[in-house]
C-alpha positions in Angstrom: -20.3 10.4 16.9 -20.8 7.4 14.4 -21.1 8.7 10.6 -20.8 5.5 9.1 -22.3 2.7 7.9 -21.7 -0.6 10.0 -20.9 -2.3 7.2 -18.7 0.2 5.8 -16.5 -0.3 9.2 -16.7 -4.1 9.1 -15.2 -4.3 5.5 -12.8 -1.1 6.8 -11.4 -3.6 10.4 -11.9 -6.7 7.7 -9.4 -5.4 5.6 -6.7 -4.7 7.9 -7.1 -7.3 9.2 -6.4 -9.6 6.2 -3.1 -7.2 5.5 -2.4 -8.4 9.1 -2.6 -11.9 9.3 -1.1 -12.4 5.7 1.7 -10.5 6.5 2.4 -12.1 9.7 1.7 -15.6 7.6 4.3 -14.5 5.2 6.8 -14.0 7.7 6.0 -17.1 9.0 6.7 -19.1 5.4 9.7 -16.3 5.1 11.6 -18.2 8.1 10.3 -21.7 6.6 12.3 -20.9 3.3 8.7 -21.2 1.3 9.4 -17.9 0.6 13.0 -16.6 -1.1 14.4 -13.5 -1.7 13.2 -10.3 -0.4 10.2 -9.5 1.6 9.3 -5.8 3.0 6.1 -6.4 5.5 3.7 -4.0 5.9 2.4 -4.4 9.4 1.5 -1.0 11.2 0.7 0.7 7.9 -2.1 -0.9 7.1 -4.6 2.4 7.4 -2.9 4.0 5.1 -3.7 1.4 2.7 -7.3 0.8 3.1 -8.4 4.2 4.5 -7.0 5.5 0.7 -8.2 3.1 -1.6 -11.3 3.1 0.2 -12.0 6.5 -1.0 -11.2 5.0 -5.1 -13.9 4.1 -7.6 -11.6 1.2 -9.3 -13.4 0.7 -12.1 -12.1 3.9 -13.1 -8.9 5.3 -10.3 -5.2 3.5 -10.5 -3.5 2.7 -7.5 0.9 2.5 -7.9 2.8 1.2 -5.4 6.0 0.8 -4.5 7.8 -2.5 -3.2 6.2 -2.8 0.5 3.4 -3.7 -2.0 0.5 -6.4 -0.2 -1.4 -4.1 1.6 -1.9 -2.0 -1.4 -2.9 -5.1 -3.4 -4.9 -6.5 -1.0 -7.0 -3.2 -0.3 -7.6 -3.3 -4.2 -9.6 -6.6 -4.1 -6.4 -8.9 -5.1 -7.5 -12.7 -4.0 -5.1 -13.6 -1.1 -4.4 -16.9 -2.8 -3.2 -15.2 -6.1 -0.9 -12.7 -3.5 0.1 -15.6 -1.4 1.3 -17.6 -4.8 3.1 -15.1 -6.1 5.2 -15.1 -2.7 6.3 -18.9 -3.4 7.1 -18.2 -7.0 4.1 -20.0 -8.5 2.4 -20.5 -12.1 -1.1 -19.2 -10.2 0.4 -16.1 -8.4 -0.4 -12.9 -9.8 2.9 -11.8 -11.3 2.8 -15.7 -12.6 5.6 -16.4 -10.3 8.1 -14.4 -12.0 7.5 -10.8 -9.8 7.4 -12.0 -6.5 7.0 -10.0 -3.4 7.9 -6.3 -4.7 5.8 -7.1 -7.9 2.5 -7.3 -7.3 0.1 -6.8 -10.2 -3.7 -6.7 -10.8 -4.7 -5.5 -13.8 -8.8 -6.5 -13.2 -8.2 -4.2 -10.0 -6.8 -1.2 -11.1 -3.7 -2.1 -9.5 -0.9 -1.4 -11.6 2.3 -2.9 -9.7 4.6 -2.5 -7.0 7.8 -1.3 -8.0 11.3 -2.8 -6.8 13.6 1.1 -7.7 13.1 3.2 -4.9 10.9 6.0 -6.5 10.6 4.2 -10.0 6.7 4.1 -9.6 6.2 7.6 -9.1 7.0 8.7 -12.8 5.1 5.4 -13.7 2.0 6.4 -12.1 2.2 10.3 -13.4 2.4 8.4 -17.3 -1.4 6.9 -15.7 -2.3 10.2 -15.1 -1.0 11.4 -18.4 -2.8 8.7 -20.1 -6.1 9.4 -18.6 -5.9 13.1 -19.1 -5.1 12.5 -23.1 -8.1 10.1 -22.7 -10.3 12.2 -21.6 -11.3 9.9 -18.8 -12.5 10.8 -15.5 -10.0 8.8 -13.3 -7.8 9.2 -10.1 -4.3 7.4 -9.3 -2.8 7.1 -5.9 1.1 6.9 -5.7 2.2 5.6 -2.7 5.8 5.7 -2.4 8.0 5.4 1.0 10.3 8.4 2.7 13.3 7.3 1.4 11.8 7.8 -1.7 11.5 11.2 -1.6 14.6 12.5 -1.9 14.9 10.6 -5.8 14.9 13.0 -8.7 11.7 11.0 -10.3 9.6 12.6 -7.3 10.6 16.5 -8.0 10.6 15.1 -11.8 7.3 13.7 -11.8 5.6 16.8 -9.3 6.4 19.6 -11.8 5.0 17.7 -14.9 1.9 17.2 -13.1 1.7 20.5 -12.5 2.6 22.0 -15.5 0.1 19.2 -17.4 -2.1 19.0 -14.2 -2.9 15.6 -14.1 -5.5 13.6 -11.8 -2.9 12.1 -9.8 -2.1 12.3 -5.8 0.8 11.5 -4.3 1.0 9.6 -1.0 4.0 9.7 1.0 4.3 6.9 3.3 6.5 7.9 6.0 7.0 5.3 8.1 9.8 7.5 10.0 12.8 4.7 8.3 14.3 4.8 5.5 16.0 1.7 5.4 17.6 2.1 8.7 17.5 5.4 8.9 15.8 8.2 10.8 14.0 10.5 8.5 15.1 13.8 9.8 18.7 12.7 9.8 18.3 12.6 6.1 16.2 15.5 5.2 16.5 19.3 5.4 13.0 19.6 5.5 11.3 17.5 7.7 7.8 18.3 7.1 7.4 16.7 3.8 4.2 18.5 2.6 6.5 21.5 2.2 8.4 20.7 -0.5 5.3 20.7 -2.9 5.0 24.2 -2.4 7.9 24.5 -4.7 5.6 22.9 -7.3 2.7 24.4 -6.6 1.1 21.4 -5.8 -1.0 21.2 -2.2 0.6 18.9 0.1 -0.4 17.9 3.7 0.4 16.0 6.9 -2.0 13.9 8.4 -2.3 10.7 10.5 -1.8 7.3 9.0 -2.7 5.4 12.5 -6.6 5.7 12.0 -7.8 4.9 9.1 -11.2 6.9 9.3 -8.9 9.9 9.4 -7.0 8.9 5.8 -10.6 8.3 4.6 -11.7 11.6 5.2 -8.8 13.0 4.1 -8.4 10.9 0.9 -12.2 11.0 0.3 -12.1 14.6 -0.2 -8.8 14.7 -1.9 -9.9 12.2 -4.8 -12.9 14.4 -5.3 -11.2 18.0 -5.7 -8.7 15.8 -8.1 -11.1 14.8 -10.0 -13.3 18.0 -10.1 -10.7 20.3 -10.8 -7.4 18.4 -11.9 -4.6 19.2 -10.1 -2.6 16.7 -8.2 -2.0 16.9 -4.5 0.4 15.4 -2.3 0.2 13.6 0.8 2.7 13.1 3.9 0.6 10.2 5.9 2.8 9.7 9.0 2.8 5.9 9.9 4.8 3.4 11.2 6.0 -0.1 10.9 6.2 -2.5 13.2 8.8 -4.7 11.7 12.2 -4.1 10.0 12.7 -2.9 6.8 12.6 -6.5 5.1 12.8 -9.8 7.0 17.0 -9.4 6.9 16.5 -6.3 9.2 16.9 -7.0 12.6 16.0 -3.4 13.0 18.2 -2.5 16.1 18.4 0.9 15.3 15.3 1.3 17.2 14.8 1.2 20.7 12.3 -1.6 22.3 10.1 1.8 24.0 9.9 3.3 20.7 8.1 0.6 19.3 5.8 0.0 22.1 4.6 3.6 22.4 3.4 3.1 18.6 2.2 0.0 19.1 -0.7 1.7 21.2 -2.0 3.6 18.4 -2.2 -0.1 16.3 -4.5 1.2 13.7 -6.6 -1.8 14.1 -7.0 -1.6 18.0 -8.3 2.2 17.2 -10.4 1.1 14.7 -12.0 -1.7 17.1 -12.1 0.7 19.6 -14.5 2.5 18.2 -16.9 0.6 16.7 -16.7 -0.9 20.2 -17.7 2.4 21.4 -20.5 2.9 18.7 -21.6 -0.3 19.6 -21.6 -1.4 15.7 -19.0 -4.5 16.8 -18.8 -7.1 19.9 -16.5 -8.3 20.8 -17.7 -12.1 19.8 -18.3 -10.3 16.3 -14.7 -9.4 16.1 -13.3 -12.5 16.9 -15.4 -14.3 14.0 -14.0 -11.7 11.8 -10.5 -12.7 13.1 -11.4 -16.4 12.7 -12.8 -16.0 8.9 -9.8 -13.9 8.3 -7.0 -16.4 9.5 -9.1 -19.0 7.6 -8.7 -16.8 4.1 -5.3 -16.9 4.5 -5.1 -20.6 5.6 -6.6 -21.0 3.0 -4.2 -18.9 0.8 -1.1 -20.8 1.7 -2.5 -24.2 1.1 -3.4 -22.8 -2.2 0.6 -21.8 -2.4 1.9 -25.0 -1.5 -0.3 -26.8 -4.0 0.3 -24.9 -7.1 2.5 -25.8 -9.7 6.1 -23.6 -10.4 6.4 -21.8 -13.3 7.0 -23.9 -16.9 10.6 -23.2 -18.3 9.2 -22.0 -21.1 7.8 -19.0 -19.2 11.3 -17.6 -18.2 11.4 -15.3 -21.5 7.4 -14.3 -21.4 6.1 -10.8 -20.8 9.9 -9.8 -20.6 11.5 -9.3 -23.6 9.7 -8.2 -27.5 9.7 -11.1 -30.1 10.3 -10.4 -33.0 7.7 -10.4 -35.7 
């Protein structure tokens, strides 16, 4: 049975769908050396994304991120054409050129980075929590960091602070089953993430990261006990990408049936479904979505190409204190 709104589901599918078509974009410019040095894709995660943020209030909840960072970015409001320029290193993009793709930044949105340290954002994000518990201010931020990441010191670091301080902060692990190239449970004596919080005494749970209206629910909840009774909570959202790790990864340690049998539970598909089903989409609706969509990010590129490279005198800015 429906629950939502139409157009809560159309901006929901619109979303994801823009992570899509950007990414697959960026790929494209990747193998037409517009793009240079790394680039981690988030294709197949893009529920976990929107179905969490969704839940925000961002004129007053943080969203971190680590360096598989445009869907985050995106699902924050961040204009495709700033995202877009900051992937060819221009003067327009939103790290001004100089961050590129593990550096996305929107300050106007709440978002406050992707990091390019495995697990460096997670002791970032508990300082925003910090910050708005000594401010007395009546935010949420959402770490989202990847399963390699949680093996780092900074996670187990970061959890017990913001327990002992309890901060308004919950952390989303991002398990895309790879770490790297590697299979989660080869790497991990617990496999079922959401236990090691217990340690902590912080809640954790395991849910599904393929359907988007499930993370909302989830997340929706979450962000509310947070910020009702200010404890953090932590998250396992079991996902998956389609790609390799980064566009060098041809990602043969996968097998071609593997990535098939998740590509049937596309979070989009089961999100089109759906509305399908509710009969709050068309298909002719969807398709104008798609075209509008593929136009944004036309439009993005050509936005990319035309803008001017960074000044020289920019190389030093926003890096290093002058001195007064």
């Amino acid at each position: 049975m429906n629950q939502y709104e139409p157009s809560f589901l159309k901006t929901l599918l619109e979303k994801m769908l823009l992570i899509r078509f950007f990414e697959e974009k960026a790929a494209q410019m990747y193998g037409l050396r517009k793009i240079c040095g790394f680039l981690h894709l988030y294709i197949g995660q893009e529920a976990v994304a929107v179905g969490s943020i969704a839940a925000l209030d961002l004129s007053r909840d943080y969203v971190v991120a680590a360096y598989r960072d445009h869907g985050h970015a995106l699902a924050c409001g961040m204009d495709p054409k700033a995202a877009m320029a900051e992937l060819f290193g221009k003067a327009t993009g939103c790290s001004k050129g100089k961050g590129g793709s593990m550096h996305f930044f929107d300050s106007e949105h709440h978002m406050l980075g992707g990091n390019g340290i495995v697990g460096s954002q997670i002791p970032v994000a508990t300082g925003v929590a910090l910050k708005i518990r000594n401010m007395k201010e009546d935010g949420v931020v959402l770490c989202f960091f990847g399963d390699g990441a949680i093996h780092q010191g900074a996670f187990h670091e970061s959890l017990n602070m913001a327990r002992i301080w309890n901060l308004p902060i919950i952390y989303i692990c991002e398990n895309n089953q790879y770490g790297m190239g590697t299979f989660y449970k080869r790497v991990s004596a617990v496999t079922e993430f959401s236990k090691m919080t217990v340690a902590y005494d912080v809640p954790g749970k395991t849910i599904d990261g393929m359907d988007v209206l499930t993370v909302y629910e989830e997340m929706k909840a979450a962000v509310e006990n947070v910020r009702k009774e200010r404890i953090p909570m932590f998250f396992e959202i079991k996902t998956y990408r389609y790609k390799g790790h980064s566009m060098s990864d041809p990602a043969k340690y996968r097998t071609k049936e593997e990535v098939e049998e998740y590509r049937k539970l596309d979070p989009i598909e089961r999100l089109k479904s759906k509305m399908l089903e509710w009969n709050v989409l068309t298909q002719e609706a969807f398709e104008q979505i798609q075209k509008s969509v593929i136009a944004q990010v036309e439009e993005a590129v050509q936005f990319a190409e035309k803008s001017p490279e960074p000044p020289l005198e920019e190389l030093y800015k926003d890096v290093l204190v002058e001195e007064r």
